[in-house]
C-alpha positions, 0 to 999 in steps of 0.5 A, a space after each residue: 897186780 905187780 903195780 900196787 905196793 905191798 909191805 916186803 914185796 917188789 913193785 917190779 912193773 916187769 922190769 929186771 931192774 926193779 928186783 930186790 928192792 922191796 917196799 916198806 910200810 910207808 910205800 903201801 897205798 890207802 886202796 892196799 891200807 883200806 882193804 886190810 881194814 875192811 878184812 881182806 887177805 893179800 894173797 899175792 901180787 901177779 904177773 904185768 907185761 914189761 912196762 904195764 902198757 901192753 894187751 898181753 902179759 910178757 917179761 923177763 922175769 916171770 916170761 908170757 901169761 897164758 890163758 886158762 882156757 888155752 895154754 897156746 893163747 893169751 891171758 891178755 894184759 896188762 893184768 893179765 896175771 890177774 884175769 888168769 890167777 882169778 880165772 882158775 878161781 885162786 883168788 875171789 878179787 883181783 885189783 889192777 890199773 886201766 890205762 888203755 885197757 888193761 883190766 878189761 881185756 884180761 876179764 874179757 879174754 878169761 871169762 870174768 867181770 870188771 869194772 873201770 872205774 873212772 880217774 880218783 874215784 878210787 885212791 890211786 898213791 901207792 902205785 908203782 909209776 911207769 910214766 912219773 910225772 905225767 900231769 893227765 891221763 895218768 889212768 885209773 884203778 880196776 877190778 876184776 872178779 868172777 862175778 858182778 855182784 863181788 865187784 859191787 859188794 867190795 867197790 861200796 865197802 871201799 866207797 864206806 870206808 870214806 878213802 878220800 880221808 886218807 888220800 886228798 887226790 881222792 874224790 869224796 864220793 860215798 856209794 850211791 844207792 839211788 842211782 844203782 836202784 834206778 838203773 835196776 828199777 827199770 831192768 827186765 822184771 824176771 818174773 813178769 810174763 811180758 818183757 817189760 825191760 825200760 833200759 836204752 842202750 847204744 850198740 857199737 857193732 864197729 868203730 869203721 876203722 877195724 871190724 871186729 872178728 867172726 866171736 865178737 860179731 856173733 856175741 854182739 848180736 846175741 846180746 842185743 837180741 836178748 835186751 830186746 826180747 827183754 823190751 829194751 830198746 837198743 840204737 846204733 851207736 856211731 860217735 866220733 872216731 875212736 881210733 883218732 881219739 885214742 891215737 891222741 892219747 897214745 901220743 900224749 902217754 908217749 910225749 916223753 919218747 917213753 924214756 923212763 920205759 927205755 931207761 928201766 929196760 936198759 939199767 939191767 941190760 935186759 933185752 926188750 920183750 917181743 912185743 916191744 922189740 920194734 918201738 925199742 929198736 926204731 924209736 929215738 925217744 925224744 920228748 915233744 915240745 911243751 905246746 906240742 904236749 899242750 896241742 894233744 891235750 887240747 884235742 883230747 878235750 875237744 873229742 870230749 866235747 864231741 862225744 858229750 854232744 853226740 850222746 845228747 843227740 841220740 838221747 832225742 833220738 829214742 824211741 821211747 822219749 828216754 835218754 840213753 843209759 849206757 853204750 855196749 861195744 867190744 872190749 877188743 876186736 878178738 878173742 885171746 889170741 897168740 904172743 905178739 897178736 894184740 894191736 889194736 886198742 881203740 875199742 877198750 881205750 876210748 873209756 880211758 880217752 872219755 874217763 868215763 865208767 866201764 864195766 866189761 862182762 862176759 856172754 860166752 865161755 865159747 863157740 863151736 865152729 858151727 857156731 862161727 861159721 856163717 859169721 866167718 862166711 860174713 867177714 867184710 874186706 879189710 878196710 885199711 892197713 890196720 884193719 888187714 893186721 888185725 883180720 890176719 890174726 884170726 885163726 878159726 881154731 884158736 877162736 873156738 870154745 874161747 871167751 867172749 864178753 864185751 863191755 857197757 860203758 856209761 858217764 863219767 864217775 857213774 860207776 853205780 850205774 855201770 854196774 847195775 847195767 851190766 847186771 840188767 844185761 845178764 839177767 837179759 841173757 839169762 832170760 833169753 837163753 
């Protein structure tokens, strides 16, 4: 990703204003210096939409990402460079940011894994700042791969490499195997006649706010299927609204009235890409009052708060007496869709809100159209503006034989776990198919 800072090489962020002015030695992080320590090749830096905030990858400088799978679609974003470059299998591992999404949505809309790790867990200095100053919700660092099992290998070599030596902002948490095994010991045992899987998992099917389309329906229920052939037991997960919480994050990443992103975009004199035409032409970009500021973070912290007693509720409300593991929604509630089509972040911003470990991983490289057809015979009514602007992008075509994954998120700073669930998961699908 174009954010992390190489030695000799631009950090543009998708602005104009930022070429030609390359970094040195010193600009480089500890994640960029202690990959280099442990052997890794810097193959490249790849493409991020203007001002890395977007679910689809779009500039001036190198135009608009597009999907592996199908040029007249999406690769997502922001990393959306990233998910496309790996996904054509020219890279093995990918690094990005996750402020809202942006690892996730590229590795579900591409066919890849990821993980989002949660807030320091990884070093984060030697990133190019898109919101200097911003004392919360400043994100975190992701990666993306073609398989799980590389994402976990390279994250415990980072996690030996003791980065929080090098970074004082770094948490000092070595890898922990033992919480890895405990999630693995009570996976489905692939070789066992009787499904003998002991995992719990929450299932999202929607936020209630906007449904997801006819591919994401059809894949959560074929996951949950396959878990509960495997013997594990799912519930319903209905926590508190996301889109509220997420609309509060929004507005916190905005406190500012985006003038830093204004002000990278006007010192070229470039225009604002499609998707950020409307916010650049309508917004007056005004900072909010300090207690205002003060008020959201306040309202983010108690959405915590909420969705920690929530998750303690419905581990008493099991089945088998076992406190739930991890929680299984959609990243997104499309597919890869056209320029200008992703609007809706709820679904892959909630981690971020919670800051909390998540891993995205995908269950189908496509459906036929008899596949999606009963679900697109199920599709319920729009239940609010935002949810007909959402239901008005799907295009059946466009839908077919495109990636779909989704996502299992777990506490935070349990990234261990996050990923031996999503491999429980695929072995679950394995079993099943």
């Amino acid at each position: 990703m174009d954010r992390f800072n190489v030695a000799g090489l631009d950090s543009a962020s998708g602005y104009v204003s930022s070429i030609g002015h390359p970094m040195g030695d010193n600009d480089e992080g500890v994640l960029v210096e202690r990959l280099r320590s442990l052997g890794a090749i810097i193959l490249c830096k790849t493409n991020v939409p203007m001002s890395s905030m977007m679910g689809e990858t779009d500039n001036n400088i190198m135009g608009f990402t597009l999907n592996p799978y199908n040029r007249m679609l999406s690769a997502g974003g922001a990393c959306g460079g990233e998910g496309a470059l790996i996904a054509l299998r020219g890279s093995a591992m990918g690094f990005g940011t996750d402020i809202a999404g942006s690892t996730r949505i590229p590795a579900t809309f591409n066919g890849l894994y990821a993980l989002k790790a949660s807030e320091q867990r990884l070093p984060q200095c030697g990133i190019a700042a898109i919101l200097p100053g911003l004392p919360t919700a400043a994100g975190s660092i992701g990666m993306l791969a073609g398989d799980l099992e590389g994402i976990k290998i390279v994250f415990k070599a980072l996690q030996d490499s003791s980065p929080w030596t090098y970074d004082d902002n770094a948490l000092e948490l070595p890898w922990r195997q033992e919480k890895y095994d405990s999630i693995i010991a009570r996976r489905c045992n692939l070789s066992g006649i009787e499904p003998n899987g002991r995992l719990v998992f929450g299932m999202l099917d929607s936020d209630d706010h906007v449904h997801p389309h006819p591919p994401i329906r059809l894949t959560l229920r074929r996951v949950k299927q396959a878990l509960l052939r495997c013997g594990h037991e799912i519930i319903q997960w209905k926590p508190p609204p996301q889109n509220e919480a997420v609309e509060t994050l929004f507005r916190i990443l905005g406190a500012t009235g985006a003038q830093e992103i204004r002000r990278a975009i006007d010192a070229s004199g470039e225009p604002p890409v499609a998707q950020m035409r409307p916010w650049y032409e309508q917004q007056s970009g005004e900072d909010i009052p300090t207690s205002s500021f003060w008020q959201l973070c306040k309202a983010r912290d108690q959405y915590r708060t909420e969705y920690a007693k929530y998750w303690r509720q419905m581990d008493n409300q099991t089945t088998s007496g076992r406190r739930v593991d991890g929680v299984i929604q959609p990243v997104a509630p499309y597919v890869a869709g056209h320029q200008n089509d992703f609007q809706y972040y709820s679904y892959s911003a909630v981690a971020n809100v919670l800051d909390v470990s998540a891993a995205a991983f995908p269950v189908s490289l496509g459906y036929s159209q008899a596949d999606l057809a009963p679900e697109e015979a199920c599709t319920p009514q729009a239940a609010n503006e935002a949810d007909d602007r959402v239901q008005k992008t799907y295009r059946a075509q466009g839908a077919q034989n495109m990636p779909v994954g989704l996502q299992v998120l777990g506490r935070r700073l349990q990234e261990e776990q996050v990923l031996a669930m999503g491999q429980a998961i695929m072995e679950a699908l394995d079993r099943t198919d």
